[in-house]
C-alpha positions in Angstrom: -19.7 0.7 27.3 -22.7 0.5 25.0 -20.5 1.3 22.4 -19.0 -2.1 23.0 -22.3 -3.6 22.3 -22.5 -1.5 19.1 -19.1 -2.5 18.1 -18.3 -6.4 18.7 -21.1 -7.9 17.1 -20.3 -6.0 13.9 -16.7 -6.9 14.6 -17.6 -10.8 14.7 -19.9 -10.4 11.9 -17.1 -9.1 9.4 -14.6 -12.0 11.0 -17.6 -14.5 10.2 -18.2 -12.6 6.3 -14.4 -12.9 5.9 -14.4 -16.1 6.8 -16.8 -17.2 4.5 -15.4 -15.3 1.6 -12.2 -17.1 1.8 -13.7 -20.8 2.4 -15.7 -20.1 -0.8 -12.4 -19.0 -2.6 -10.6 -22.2 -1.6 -14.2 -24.3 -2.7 -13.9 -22.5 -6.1 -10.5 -23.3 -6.8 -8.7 -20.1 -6.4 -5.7 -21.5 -4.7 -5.0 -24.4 -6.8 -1.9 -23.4 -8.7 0.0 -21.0 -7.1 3.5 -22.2 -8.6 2.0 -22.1 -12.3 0.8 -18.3 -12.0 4.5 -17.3 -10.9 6.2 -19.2 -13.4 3.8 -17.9 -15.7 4.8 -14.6 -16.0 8.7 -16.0 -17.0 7.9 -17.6 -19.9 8.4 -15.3 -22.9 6.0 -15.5 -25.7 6.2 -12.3 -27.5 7.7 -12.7 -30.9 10.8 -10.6 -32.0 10.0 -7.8 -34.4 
């Protein structure tokens, strides 16, 4: 049992870290173009040899 008071706190303060991590990824713009990054990789810019 006092495990359990060891363990959830921690638990809800890496849910509440997590948390915050991905609100600050959507604030900085890391989300913004998903479509452009996967058509990204088809375009073919090397030049023949």
């Amino acid at each position: 049992m006092t495990g359990l008071l060891f363990l959830i706190p921690i638990a809800l303060f890496m849910g509440l870290l997590g948390l915050g991590a991905f609100l600050w990824a959507v604030k900085s713009g890391q989300f913004d173009d998903p479509v452009g990054a996967a058509n990204r990789i088809l375009i073919d810019d090397d030049k023949p040899l």
